[in-house]
C-alpha positions as a printed Julia matrix, in Angstrom:
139×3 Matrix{Float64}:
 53.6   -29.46  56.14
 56.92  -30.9   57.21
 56.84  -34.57  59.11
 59.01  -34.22  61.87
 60.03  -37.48  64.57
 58.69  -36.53  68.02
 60.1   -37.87  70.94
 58.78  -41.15  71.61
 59.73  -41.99  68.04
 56.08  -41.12  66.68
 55.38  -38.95  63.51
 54.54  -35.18  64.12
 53.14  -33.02  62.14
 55.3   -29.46  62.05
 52.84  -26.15  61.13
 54.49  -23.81  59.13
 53.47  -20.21  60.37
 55.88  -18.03  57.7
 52.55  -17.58  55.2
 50.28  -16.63  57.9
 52.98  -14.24  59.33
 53.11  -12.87  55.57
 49.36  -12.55  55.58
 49.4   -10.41  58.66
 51.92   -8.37  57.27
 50.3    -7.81  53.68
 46.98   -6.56  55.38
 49.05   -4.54  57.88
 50.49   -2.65  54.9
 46.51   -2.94  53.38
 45.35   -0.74  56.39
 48.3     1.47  56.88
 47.93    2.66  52.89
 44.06    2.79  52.91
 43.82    4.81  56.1
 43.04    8.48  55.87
 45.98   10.23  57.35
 45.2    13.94  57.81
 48.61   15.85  58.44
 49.76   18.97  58.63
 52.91   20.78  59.15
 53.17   22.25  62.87
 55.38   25.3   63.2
 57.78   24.91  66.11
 57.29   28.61  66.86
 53.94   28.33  67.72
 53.08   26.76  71.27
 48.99   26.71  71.1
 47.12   27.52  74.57
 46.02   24.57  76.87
 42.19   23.9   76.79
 40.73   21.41  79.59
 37.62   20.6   77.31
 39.01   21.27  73.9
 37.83   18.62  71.66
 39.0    17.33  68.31
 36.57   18.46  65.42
 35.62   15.61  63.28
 35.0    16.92  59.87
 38.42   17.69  58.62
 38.1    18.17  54.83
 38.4    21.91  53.74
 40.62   23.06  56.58
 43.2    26.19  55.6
 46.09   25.76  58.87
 46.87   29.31  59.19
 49.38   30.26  61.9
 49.21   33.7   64.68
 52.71   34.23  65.8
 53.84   35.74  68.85
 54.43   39.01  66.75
 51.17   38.82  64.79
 52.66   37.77  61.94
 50.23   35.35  59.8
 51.67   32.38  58.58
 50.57   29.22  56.29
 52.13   25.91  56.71
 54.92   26.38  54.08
 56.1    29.54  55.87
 54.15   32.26  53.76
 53.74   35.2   55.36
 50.04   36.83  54.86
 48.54   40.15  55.14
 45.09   40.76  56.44
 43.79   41.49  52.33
 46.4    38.7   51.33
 43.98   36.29  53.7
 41.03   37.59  52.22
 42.14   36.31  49.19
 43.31   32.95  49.89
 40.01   32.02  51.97
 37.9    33.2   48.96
 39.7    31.25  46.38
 39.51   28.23  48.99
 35.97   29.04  49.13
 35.12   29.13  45.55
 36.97   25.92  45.31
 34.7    23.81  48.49
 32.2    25.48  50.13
 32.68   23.55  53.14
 36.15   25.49  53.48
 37.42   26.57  57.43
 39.73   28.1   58.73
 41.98   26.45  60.99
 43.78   28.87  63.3
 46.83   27.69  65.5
 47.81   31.07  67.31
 50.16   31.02  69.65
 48.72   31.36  73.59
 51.13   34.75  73.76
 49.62   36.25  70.92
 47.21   39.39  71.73
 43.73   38.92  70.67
 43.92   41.79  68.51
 45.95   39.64  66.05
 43.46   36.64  66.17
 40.4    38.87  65.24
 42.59   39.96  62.6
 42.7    36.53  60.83
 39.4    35.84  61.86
 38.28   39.47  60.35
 39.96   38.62  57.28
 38.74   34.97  56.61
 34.89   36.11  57.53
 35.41   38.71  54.49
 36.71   36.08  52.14
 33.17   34.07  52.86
 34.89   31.84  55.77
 32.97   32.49  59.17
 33.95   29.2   60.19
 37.1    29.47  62.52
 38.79   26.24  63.74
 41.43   26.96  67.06
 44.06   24.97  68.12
 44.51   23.86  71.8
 46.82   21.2   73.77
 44.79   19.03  75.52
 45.6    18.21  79.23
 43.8    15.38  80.96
């Protein structure tokens, strides 16, 4: 600690904060690395349907993002395109890999249903009945 002359001509002592400001820093950094972050890649041409009550599932190890299109076209999150036996495949290697494998399904809100049973059809054959959908949340 540095002496410093207060005002009346008295000695002060000065506090220096720098290794406490490091501190907070270091174990800002701790946190940040340590933290689970659970991303995925969002494709822009997907705009998910608006749920009032849609809630975020808490278990989120074994998830497969799969992506409906507008089209019906099934996409992963590098920009694979998959058929329906293509699908199949992928959720039973998943499967054989962590049984506690879902299928997460972001399908666009103007997508007809008939292209969401698809993937669902298709990831209930490969031994995934589980089906995860995406909403936006509006409060």
């Amino acid at each position: 600690m540095a002496k410093t002359k207060d005002l009346f001509g008295g000695e002060d002592f000065k506090t220096d904060l720098s290794p406490m400001i490091d501190l907070v820093f270091l174990l800002l950094i701790f946190f940040m690395v340590t933290a689970n972050m659970v991303t995925f890649k969002k494709d822009p041409r997907v705009v998910v349907p608006v749920a009032s009550d849609a809630k975020v599932p808490e278990l989120v190890e074994g998830r497969i993002v799969m992506n409906v299109l507008q089209d019906g076209t099934i996409v992963d999150t590098e920009g694979r395109v998959f058929s329906e036996s293509d699908l199949t495949q992928r959720m039973s290697q998943a499967k054989a890999k962590n049984d506690k494998t879902r299928l997460h399904l972001r399908a666009d809100a103007r997508v007809p249903y008939k292209h969401i049973k698809t993937a669902s059809r298709a990831s209930a054959a490969g031994g995934v009945p589980t089906v995860i959908f995406s909403t936006h949340v509006v409060q």
